[in-house]
N, C-alpha and C positions, 0 to 999 in steps of 0.2 A: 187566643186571649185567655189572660189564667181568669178559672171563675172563681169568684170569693163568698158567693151560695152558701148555703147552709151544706145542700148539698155536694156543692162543689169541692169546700173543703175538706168534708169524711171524705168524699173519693181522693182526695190528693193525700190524707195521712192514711187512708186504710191502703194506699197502692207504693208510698214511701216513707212514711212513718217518720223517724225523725231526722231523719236527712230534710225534710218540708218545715217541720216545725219550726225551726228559727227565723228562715226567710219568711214564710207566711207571718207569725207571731209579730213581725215591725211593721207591719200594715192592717191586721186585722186582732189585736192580743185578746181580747174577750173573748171571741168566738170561738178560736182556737182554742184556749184553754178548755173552752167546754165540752166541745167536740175532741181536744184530747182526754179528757176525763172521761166521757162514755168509753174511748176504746181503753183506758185502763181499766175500767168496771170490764171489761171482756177480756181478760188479763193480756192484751197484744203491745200495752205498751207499760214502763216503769215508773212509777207516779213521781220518783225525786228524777229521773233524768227530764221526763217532761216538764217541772217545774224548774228547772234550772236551766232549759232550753230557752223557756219563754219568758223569764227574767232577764236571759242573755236579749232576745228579741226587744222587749220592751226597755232595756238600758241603750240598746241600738238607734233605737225609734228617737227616744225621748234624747239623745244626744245630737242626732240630725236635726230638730226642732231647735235646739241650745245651741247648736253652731249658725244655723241661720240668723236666731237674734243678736247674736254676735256679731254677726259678717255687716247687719244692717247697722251699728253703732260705729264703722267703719265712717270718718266723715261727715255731713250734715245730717243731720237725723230725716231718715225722708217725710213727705209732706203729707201724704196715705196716713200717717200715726198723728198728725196733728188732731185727724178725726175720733179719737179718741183723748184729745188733751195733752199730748207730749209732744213738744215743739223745744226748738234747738236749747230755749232760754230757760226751761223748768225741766229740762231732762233729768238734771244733777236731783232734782225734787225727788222724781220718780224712783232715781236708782236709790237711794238714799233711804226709800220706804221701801223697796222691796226688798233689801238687802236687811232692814229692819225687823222683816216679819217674813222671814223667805221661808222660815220649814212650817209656818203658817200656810203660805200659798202653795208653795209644793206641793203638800198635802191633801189640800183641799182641791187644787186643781186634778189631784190622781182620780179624783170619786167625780168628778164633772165631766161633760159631753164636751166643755171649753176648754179643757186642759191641755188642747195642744198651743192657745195661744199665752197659756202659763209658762211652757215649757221655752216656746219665744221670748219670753219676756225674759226667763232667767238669763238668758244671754247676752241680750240688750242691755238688761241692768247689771252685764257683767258680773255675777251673782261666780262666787267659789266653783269651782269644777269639781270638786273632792265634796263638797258639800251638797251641793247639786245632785251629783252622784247618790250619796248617801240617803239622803232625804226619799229619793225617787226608789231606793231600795226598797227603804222603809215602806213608802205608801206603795207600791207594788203589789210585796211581798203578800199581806194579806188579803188583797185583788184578786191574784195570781191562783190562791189556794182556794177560796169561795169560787169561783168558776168554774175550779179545777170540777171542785168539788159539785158544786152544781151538776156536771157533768158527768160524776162518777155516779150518783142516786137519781137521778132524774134523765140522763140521755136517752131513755128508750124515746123519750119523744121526739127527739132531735129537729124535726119537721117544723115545730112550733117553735121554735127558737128563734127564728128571724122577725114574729110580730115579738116575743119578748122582748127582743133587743130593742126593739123602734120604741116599744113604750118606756122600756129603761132610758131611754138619749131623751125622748120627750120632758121626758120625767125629770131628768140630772137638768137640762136645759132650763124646764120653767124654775128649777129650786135655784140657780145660778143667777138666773135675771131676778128672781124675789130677792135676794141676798144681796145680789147689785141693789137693787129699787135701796132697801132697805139703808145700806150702807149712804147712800146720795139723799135719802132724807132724814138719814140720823146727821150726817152732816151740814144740813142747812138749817137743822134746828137749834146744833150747837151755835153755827153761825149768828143765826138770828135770836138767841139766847142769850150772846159769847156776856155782857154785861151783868145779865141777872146772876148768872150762873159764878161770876168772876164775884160778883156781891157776897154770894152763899159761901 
């Protein structure tokens, strides 16, 4: 079974280097990058072939995510997303706004712990493939380098990187649901305002 360890990953780039990177990088891109950045601070690997590897990985990733929300828009919209409010009859709503404010969400979803169900969603909402593409570059891109880089000044510690990461998901997580909260009582206040507010 491949291990995805903190440890387990230096031993799979310190024993193949970047032959590992790409495949690794669509299932774990954070980590990797960090752990490729300590072995470019030990000059064993190229800092622009490693970051263009794992650009390639995380375009990989985030297009199997985009095809799936695609694949689901296939016919009735299934009954699993009603729990979240998109039902057969308000779908057109959904895609309507996400396609309204998509290098909005794109974006925001690259820095979140929920971004793979952003990633679903552009697909679902049928959202540009070339655009999609594009945006995911974008928010990547400077991801990609801060990691790197983390990795290249700070690997000696590598060890400690796995509660990092926990507290970074905790962290992206709880600013995702405050942002949601936010978002669903900014709009029920409009709601319950919509008159005064239409006065003003």
């Amino acid at each position: 079974m491949l291990d995805l360890s903190t440890s387990g990953i230096l031993e799979l780039l310190t024993q193949y280097g970047y032959a590992i990177i790409f495949p690794i990088s669509i299932l774990e891109g954070p980590m990797v990058a960090t752990l490729a950045g300590f072995l470019v601070s030990l000059g064993r690997l190229d800092p622009i072939l490693v970051f263009l590897l794992l650009l390639l990985g995380d375009m990989i990733g985030d297009t199997l995510y985009y095809c799936l929300g695609y694949f689901f828009r296939r016919g009735k919209v299934p009954k699993w997303l009603g729990y979240i409010g998109i039902k057969d009859h308000n779908v057109h709503i959904f895609e309507h706004y996400f396609q309204k404010h998509d290098w909005k969400i794109i974006l925001l979803g690259k820095t979140q712990a929920v971004g793979v169900v952003i990633l679903f969603s552009a697909g679902f909402a049928r959202m540009s493939y070339k655009k999609f593409m594009a945006y995911n570059v974008l928010g990547s891109t400077p991801k990609i380098i801060l990691f790197e880089g983390i990795g290249f000044y700070f690997g000696e510690s590598y060890k400690q990187l796995d509660s990092y990461f926990n507290y970074a998901a905790i962290a992206s997580m709880a600013l995702a649901l405050a942002l949601l909260g936010g978002y669903f009582l900014f709009k029920r206040y409009l709601k319950t305002h919509y008159e005064e507010l239409k006065v003003e």
